[in-house]
KEDOTI-338959 format. One record per atom (N, C-alpha, C): residue in three letters; z, x, y. Coordinates in pm, whole numbers, plus 50000, padded with zeros to 5 digits. Layout:
KEDOTI-338959
alaZXY...
//
This chain:
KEDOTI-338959
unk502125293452258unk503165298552347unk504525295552287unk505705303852271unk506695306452238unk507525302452381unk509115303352370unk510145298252455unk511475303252377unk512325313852432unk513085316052384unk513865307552299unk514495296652388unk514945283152383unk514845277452262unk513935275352180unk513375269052062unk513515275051971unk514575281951944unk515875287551870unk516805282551850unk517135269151970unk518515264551985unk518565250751869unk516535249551842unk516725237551771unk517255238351608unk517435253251553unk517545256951432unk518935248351362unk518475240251280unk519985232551181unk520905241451083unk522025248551130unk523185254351058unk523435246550928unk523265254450837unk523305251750669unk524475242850679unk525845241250757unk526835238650731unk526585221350765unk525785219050840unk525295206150851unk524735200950724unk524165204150637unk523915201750515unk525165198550431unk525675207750401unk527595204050348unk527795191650389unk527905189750523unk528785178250558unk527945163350513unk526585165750517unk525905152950441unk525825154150326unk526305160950237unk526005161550083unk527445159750064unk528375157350176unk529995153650148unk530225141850151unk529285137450222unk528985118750249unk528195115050138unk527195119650078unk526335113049953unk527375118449818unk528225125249818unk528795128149666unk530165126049680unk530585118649799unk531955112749803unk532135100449721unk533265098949588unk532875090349526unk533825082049577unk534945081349720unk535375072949776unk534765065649881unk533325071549898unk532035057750018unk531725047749906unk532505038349980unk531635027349976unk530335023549949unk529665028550095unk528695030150122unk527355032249975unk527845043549929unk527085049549838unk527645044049717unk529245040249687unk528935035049549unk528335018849569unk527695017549657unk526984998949636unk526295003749605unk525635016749676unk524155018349606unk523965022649468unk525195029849430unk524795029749268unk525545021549154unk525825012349230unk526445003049137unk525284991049121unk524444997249196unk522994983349180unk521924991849089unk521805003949120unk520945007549024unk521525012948885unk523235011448823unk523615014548714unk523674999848689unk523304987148730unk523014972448683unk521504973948570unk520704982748579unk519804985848525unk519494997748396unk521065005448442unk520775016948383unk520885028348403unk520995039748312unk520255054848385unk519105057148447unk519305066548528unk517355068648559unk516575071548441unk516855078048382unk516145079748218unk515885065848196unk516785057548167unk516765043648124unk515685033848195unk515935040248309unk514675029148401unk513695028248418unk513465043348361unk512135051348406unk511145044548221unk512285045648176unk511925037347989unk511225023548016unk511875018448083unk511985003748082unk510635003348130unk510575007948289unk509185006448374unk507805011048255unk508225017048216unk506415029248109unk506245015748022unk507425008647925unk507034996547910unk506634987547962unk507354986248060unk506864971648129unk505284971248152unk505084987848195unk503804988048229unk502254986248137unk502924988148017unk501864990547885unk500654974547928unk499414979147880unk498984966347863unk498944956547784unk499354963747705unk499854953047573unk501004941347649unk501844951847710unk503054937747762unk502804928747870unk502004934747935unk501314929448029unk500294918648003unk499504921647918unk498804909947857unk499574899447766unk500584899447702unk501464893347644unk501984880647762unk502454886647851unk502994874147977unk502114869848030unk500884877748029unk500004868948104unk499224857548003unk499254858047898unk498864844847763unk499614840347772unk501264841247800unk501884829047801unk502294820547905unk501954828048007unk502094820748175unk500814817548243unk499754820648185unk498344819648236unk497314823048167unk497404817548043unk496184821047920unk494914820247935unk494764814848124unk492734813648104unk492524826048214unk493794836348229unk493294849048278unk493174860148200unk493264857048069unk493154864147958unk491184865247968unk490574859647970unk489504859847953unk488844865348065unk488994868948196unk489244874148292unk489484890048330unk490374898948204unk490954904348208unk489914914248080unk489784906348021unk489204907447895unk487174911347908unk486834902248021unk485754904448072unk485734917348155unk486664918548281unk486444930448320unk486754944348253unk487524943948132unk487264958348042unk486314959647953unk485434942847927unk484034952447885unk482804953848009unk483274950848125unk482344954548229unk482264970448269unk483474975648274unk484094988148279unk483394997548142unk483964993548028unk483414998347915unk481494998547920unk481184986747987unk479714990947950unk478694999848060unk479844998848168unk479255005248262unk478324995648346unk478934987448387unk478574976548514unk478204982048606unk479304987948694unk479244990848818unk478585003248848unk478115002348958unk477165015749042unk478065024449004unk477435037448995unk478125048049021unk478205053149127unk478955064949144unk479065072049298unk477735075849330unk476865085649236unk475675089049281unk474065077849304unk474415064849261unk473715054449273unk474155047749400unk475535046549412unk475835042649553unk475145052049663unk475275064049646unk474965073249775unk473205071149727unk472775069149694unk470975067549653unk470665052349738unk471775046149718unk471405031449767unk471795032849922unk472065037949976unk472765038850129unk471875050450217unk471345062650120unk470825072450185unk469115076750142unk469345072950026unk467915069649991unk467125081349917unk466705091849902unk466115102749812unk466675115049876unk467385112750031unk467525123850082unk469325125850029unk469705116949969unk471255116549895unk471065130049765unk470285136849749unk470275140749610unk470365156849700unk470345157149799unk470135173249849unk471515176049980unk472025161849971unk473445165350082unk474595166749940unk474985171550099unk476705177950043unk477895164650080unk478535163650024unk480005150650067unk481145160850091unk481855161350170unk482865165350218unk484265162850089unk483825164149950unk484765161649869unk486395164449861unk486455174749967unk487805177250000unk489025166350088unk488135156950172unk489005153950249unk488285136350225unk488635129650103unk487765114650070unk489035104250117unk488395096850191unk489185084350249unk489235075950133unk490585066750094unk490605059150005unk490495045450065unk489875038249987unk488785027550043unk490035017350007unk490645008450120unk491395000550082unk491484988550146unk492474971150073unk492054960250121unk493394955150092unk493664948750234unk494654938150214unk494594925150291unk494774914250197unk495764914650093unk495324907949990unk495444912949867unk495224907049734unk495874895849658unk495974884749720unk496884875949749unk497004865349576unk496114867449503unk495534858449403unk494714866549270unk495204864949165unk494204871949037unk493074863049032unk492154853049069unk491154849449013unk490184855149126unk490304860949244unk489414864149359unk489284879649311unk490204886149191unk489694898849105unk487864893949091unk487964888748985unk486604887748918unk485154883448994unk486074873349080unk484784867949193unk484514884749274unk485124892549313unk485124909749390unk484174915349259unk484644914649161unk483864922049098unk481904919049022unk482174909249037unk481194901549012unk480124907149113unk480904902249218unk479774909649381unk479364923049355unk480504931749358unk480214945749356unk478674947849261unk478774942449122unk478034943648998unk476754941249047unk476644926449124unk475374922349202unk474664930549266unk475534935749392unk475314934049504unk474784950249475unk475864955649396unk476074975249351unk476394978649487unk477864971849512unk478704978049608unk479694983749536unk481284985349595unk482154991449576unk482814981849546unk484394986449483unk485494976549437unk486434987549555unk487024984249601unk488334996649697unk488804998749585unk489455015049607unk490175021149545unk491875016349549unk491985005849657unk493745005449697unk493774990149715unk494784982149730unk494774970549731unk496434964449785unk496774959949884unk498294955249912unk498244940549859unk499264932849809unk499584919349798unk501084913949893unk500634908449946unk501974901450074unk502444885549991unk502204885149905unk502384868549830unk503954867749820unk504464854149773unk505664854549741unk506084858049594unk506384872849595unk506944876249440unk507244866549353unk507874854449349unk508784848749267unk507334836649221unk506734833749264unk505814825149291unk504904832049200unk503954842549247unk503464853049151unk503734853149010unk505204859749026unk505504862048868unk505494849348786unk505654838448832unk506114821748773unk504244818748754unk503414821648814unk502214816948732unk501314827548706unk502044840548664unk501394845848613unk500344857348666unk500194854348841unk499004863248877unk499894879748870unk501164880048908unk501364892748886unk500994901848763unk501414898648674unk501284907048575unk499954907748511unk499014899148561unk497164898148554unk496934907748652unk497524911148799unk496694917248885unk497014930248838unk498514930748794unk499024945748796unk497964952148638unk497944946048558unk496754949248435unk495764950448530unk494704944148584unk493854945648610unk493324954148707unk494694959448761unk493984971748879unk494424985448800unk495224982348696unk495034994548638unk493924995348532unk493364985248481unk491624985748442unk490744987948534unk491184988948686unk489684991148727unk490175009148784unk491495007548826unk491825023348796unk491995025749025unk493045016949047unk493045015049207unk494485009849188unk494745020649286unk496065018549335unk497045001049386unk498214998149393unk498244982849401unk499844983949478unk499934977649557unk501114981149628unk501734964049663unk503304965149631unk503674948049620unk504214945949757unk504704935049786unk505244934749907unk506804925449844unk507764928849849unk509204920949773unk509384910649834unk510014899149801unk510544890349897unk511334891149972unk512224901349987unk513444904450105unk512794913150176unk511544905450277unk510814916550345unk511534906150513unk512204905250519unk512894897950652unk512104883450691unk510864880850631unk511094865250678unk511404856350520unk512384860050490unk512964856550383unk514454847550447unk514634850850554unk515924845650619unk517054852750613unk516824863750610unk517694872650635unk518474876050776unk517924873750838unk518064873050984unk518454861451070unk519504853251043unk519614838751085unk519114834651225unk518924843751307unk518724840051464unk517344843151487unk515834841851389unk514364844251437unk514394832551329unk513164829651348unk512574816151293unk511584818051191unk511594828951132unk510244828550962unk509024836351069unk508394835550973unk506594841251012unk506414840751177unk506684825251223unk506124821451332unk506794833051426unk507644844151445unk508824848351497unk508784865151430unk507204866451389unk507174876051304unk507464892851365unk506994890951547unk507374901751604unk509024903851631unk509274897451587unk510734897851579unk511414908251491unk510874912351371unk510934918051268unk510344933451293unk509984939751411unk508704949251417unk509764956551488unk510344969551375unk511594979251415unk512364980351313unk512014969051234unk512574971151098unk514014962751074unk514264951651134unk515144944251163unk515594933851049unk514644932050997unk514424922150931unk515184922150797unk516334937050740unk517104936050608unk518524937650699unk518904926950744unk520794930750783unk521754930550690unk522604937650672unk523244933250620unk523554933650458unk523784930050378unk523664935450261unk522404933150167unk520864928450268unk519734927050223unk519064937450150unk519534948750275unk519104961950203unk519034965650035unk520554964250003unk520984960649838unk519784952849793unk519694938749807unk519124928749784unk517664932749767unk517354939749821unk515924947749849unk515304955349695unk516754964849743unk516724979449641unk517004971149482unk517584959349460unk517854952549352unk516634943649307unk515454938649395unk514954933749362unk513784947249302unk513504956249415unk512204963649352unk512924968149192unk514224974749205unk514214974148999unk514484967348924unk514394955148967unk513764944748862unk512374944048807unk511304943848924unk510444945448920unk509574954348881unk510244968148853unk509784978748808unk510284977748702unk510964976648611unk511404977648434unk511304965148452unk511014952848488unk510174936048414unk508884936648411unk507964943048511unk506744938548525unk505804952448557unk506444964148608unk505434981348564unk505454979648715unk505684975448810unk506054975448942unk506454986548998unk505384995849080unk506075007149064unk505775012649261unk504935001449308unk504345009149482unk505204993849548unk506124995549625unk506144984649739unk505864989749871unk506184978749941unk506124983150085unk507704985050142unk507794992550256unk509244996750300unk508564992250449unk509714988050535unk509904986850678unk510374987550755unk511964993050683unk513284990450736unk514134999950714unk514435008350814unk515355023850806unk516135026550680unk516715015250681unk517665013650543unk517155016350441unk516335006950397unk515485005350250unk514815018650261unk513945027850327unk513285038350317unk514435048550316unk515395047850361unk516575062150255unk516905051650129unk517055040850100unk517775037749997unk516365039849892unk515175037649927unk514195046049826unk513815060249814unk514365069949913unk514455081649922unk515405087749787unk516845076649815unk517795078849717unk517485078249574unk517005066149558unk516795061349426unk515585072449344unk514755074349416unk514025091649375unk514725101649345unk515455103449446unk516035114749411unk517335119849278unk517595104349276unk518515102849096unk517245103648986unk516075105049017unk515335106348906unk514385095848888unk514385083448918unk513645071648925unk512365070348996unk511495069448911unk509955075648962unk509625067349019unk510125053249183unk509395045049204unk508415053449299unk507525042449380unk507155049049541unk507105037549606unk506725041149705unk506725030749858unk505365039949960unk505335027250044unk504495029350147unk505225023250281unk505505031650386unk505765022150481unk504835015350539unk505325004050573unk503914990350615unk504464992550816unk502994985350845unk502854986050976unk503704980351037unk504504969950982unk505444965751069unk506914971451116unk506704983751092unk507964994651069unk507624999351235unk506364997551268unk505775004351373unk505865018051443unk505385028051307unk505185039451359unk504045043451444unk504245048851556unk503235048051658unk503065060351753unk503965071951670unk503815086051799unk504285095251678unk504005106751681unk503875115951596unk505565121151593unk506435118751680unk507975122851686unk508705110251567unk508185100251566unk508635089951467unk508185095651301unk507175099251293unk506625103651154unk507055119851132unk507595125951231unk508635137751207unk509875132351150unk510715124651208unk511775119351196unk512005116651031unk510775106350988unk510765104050873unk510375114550724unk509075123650781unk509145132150719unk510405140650685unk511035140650771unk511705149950741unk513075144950648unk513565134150652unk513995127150547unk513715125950395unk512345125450413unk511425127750299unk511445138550238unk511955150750331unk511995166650282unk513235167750207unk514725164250300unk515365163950244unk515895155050119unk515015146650078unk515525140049981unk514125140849855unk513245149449937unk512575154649758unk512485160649703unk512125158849553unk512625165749431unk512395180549438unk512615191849351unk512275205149335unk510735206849304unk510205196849239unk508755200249265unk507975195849354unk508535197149487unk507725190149605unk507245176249653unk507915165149531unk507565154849529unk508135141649630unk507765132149711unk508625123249755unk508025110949719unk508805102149685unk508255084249663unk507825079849790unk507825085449893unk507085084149970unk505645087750007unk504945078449953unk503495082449897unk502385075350037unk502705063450117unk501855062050217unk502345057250350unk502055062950456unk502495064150561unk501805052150642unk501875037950669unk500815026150720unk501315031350921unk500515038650979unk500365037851131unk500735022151188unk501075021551296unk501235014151426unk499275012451418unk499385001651466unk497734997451478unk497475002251663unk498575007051713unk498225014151821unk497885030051827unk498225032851723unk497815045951732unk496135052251730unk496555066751815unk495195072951795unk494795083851725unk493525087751735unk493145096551654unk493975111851631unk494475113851764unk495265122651796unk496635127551714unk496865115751700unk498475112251652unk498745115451480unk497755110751426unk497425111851296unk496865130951328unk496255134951360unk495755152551375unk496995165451390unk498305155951498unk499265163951548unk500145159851423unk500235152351365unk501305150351246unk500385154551111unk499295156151075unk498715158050920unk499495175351007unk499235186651094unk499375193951087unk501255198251022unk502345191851065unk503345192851004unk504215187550829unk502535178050864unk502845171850716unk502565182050611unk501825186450644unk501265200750572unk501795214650572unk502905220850629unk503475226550638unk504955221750565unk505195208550558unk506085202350464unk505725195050325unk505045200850277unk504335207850183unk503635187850111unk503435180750216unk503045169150188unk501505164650221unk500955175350263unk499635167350258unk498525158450142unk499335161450002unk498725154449889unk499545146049834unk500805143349866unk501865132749873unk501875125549961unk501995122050070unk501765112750189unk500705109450247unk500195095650211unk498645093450251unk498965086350384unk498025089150470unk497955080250623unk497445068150587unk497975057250627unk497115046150619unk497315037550727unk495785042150770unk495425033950920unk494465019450918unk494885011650973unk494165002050990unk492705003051099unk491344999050952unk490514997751042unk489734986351084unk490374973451034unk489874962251098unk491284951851043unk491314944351121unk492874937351139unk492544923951110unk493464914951097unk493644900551037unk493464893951203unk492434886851184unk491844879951332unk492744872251404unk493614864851354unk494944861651422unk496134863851395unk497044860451480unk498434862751505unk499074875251482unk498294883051512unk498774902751516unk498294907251634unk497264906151637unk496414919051768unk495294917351849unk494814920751927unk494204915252029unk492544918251953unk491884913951981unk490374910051907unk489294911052022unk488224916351991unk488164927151850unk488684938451808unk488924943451722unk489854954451658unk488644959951543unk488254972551573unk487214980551513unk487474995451527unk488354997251397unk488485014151420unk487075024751299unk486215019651257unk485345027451180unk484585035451249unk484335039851383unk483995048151426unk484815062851409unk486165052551480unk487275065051476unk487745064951346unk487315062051217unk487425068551112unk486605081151062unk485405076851105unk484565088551117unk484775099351151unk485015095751287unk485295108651334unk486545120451304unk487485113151221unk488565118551202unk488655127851034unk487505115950993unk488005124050789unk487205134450739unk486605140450839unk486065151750804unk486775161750802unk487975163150894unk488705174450904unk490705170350877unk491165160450892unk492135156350827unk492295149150697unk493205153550570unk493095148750432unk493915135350450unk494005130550328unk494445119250268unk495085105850352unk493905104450437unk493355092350474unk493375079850404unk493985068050412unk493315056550397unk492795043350457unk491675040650477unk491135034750538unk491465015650510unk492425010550562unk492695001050543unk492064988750600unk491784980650553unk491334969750583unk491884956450585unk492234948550682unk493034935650697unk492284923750715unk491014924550783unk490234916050831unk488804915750791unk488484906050789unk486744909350840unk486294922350945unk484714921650916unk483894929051064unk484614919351202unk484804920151333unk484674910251400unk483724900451410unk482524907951392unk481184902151422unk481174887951283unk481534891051206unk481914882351067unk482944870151125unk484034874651150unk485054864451171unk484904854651252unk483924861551320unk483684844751463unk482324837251423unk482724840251308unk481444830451232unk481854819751127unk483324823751123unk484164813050990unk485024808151095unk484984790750993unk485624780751069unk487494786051014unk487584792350955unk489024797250944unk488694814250915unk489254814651068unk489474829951049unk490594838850949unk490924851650917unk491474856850858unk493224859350964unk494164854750865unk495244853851002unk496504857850887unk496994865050983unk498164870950883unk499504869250877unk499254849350931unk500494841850884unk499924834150735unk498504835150708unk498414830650546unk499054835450458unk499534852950502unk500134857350376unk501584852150348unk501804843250439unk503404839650406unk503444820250362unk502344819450312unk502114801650289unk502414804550121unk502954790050103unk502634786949934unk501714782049896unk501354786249756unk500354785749684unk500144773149699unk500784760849655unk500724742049673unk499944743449805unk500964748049937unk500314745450039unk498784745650091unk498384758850048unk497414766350058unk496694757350015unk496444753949868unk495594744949800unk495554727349860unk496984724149894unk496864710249974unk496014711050093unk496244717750141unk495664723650247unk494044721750308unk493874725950182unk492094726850157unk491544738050230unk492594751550204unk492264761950226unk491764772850148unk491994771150048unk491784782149906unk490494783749900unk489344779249945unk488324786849964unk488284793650083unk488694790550146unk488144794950311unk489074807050312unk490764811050273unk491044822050209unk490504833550122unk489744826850010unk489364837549922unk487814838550031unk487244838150117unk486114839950125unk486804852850275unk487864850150336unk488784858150416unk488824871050365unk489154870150204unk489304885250161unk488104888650083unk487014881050083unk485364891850032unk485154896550160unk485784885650293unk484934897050439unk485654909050443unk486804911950396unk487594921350405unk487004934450330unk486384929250162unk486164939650093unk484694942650160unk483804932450201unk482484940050284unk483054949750406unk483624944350480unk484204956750609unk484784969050572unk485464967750410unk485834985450332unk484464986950300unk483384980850245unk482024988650216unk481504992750345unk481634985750441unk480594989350561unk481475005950616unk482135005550581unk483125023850640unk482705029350529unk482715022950379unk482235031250299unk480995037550300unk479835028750357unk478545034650408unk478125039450514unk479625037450607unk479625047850736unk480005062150673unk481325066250632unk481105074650561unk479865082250478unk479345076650403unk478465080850360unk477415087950408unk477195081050524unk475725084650614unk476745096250682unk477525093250743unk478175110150753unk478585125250661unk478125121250532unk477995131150481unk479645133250443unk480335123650450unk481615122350420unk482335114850296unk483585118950190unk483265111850056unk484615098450077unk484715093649963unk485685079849964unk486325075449808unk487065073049835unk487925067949669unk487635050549640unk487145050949571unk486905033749590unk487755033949382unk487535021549361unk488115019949193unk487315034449091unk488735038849057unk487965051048951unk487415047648857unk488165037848797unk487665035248648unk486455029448608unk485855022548793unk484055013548722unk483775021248806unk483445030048889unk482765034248978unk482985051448963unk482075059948853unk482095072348745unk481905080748866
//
């Protein structure tokens, strides 16, 4: 049904002028901070140089021998696991889940959920994941978030081991920066403990934003850093911007941005429109839902996402099992309603934060998603570092158990390309 009325919403070209008078005024302020932080680095040509290096594995393995030389062997093991062909394949996986009757179905190859896990908090819980998979002839996820403290990371080394190593197994890897607002940016909330405080995107005041946009290009021409997370109105145009000068980063907005109704992911799309490139492209590559949302919401927005010519650029990423404390009410089990949804809406990802429930109330330390904001010392004083890394194998079993829900639905999934043929 039509309405005369809905004519009135049409935007006069001349509105365009007046914002392209504000972005190419070289008397804003505004806009020359922002490019006076990314000409600290360079041209976009220049940055875009820097990052293809940073990223090589050669350089990558270079820092990691000299900041952590016994993950060399590590690193080194999983590319001849890869090379010899370790891991199950896709058609051995679907044989192991469905059984002789796998050789005569069809997979819905058009519309494959990417099998994903957060958070990847540590490079040595790589090999222990893969090890299982090899055993067990499960999956490795295709996607992986890290919430750690950047600076911490890069100082012993797991960064530039994880970032090699997920591009050996051939799965996406997304960072989380340290000016993500419980950094103290915000003098009047109290850190982690105070974390809903931050949920609106509150958490960069002030000239953090900068601080933000300065740290991801560091990180991208030092270390091949190229997916963070965004949460904060600001930072998601100031990475809109930085694309659009030519600078190939991307981003994902994370859940704590709390998109949660299909008029919010218009809003943003459409930002995204106007600020991407001539070949249809935006650094805006994953869209993380409100953990309130429904099936619905994601159906009424893939339809406009797709008409804004983003349905293979902007991945949904919904949470289908959550970090057992200090987020959300328990139990939290969306793999049904994954099911039901990826047969007919594309580029899905099926995220994972937690254990099964049924798993978590079985460990004396549940999975809680104020760990991702502890230090490494702590963690280990602690006498937590196992009971953590065993937090994120329940995580990667709860991406297999959707992966073999899927399956039995006759539905396909992206798990690591590079061991899994």
């Amino acid at each position: 049904m039509d309405y005369p009325f809905r004519q009135l919403l049409q935007i006069p070209p001349s509105r365009l002028d007046e914002i392209n008078n504000v972005l190419l005024n070289s008397d804003s302020k505004v806009m020359n901070n922002f490019i006076a932080v990314v000409a600290k680095y360079g041209t976009p040509e220049e940055i875009n140089a820097k990052h293809k290096a940073a990223r090589k594995l050669d350089n990558l393995m270079r820092i990691v021998e000299e900041r952590a030389p016994a993950h060399i062997a590590d690193l080194n093991w999983l590319m001849e696991q890869r090379k010899s062909g370790a891991f199950a394949s896709l058609a051995e996986y679907r044989r192991k889940v469905l059984g002789a009757k796998a050789e005569k179905m069809s997979f819905a190859e058009s519309t494959p959920v990417t099998l994903e896990v957060s958070a990847l908090q540590y490079f040595p819980w790589v090999r222990e994941m893969c090890e299982r998979a090899i055993k067990d002839r499960t999956l490795v996820p295709g996607r992986f978030i890290a919430v750690r403290k950047m600076k911490e990371s890069e100082l012993d080394g797991d960064l530039p081991a994880i970032v090699a190593a997920l591009d050996i197994m051939g799965a996406s890897f997304v960072e989380t920066l340290d000016t993500k607002g419980t950094d103290g940016s915000n003098p009047h909330l109290g850190g982690p403990a105070t974390i809903t405080g931050y949920f609106g995107g509150i958490g960069q005041p002030n000239d953090h934003a900068l601080m933000w946009l300065d740290e991801f290009l560091y990180y991208y021409t030092n270390y091949g850093v190229q997916h963070v997370l965004n949460f904060n109105a600001g930072t998601i145009l100031l990475g809109f911007l930085l694309y659009k000068l030519g600078v190939d980063i991307q981003f994902k907005i994370s859940v704590f941005f709390g998109s949660d109704n299909p008029y919010h992911a218009l809003w943003i799309m459409t930002a995204a429109k106007l600020f991407s490139r001539d070949d249809g492209t935006s650094p805006l590559i994953g869209f993380n839902w409100s953990n309130s949302i429904n099936n619905e919401t994601m159906e009424l927005t893939a339809q406009f996402r797709k008409q804004l010519g983003f349905e293979d650029v902007v991945r949904f990423e919904h949470h289908i099992t959550e970090a057992y404390k200090s987020i959300i009410l328990q139990p939290y089990d969306r793999r049904n309603e994954l099911v039901a949804i990826a047969d007919h809406v594309a580029n899905i990802s099926a995220k994972h934060e937690g254990g099964l429930p049924s798993t978590e109330t079985t460990r004396e330390h549940t999975s809680d998603i104020l760990d991702y904001f502890r230090a490494k010392d702590e963690v280990i004083a602690s006498g937590h570092w196992d009971a953590l890394k065993l937090n994120f194998m329940d995580k990667v079993d709860a991406c297999n158990s959707s992966a073999q829900m899927l399956t039995e639905a006759g539905l396909s999934f992206v798990a690591a390309k590079e061991l899994h043929r």
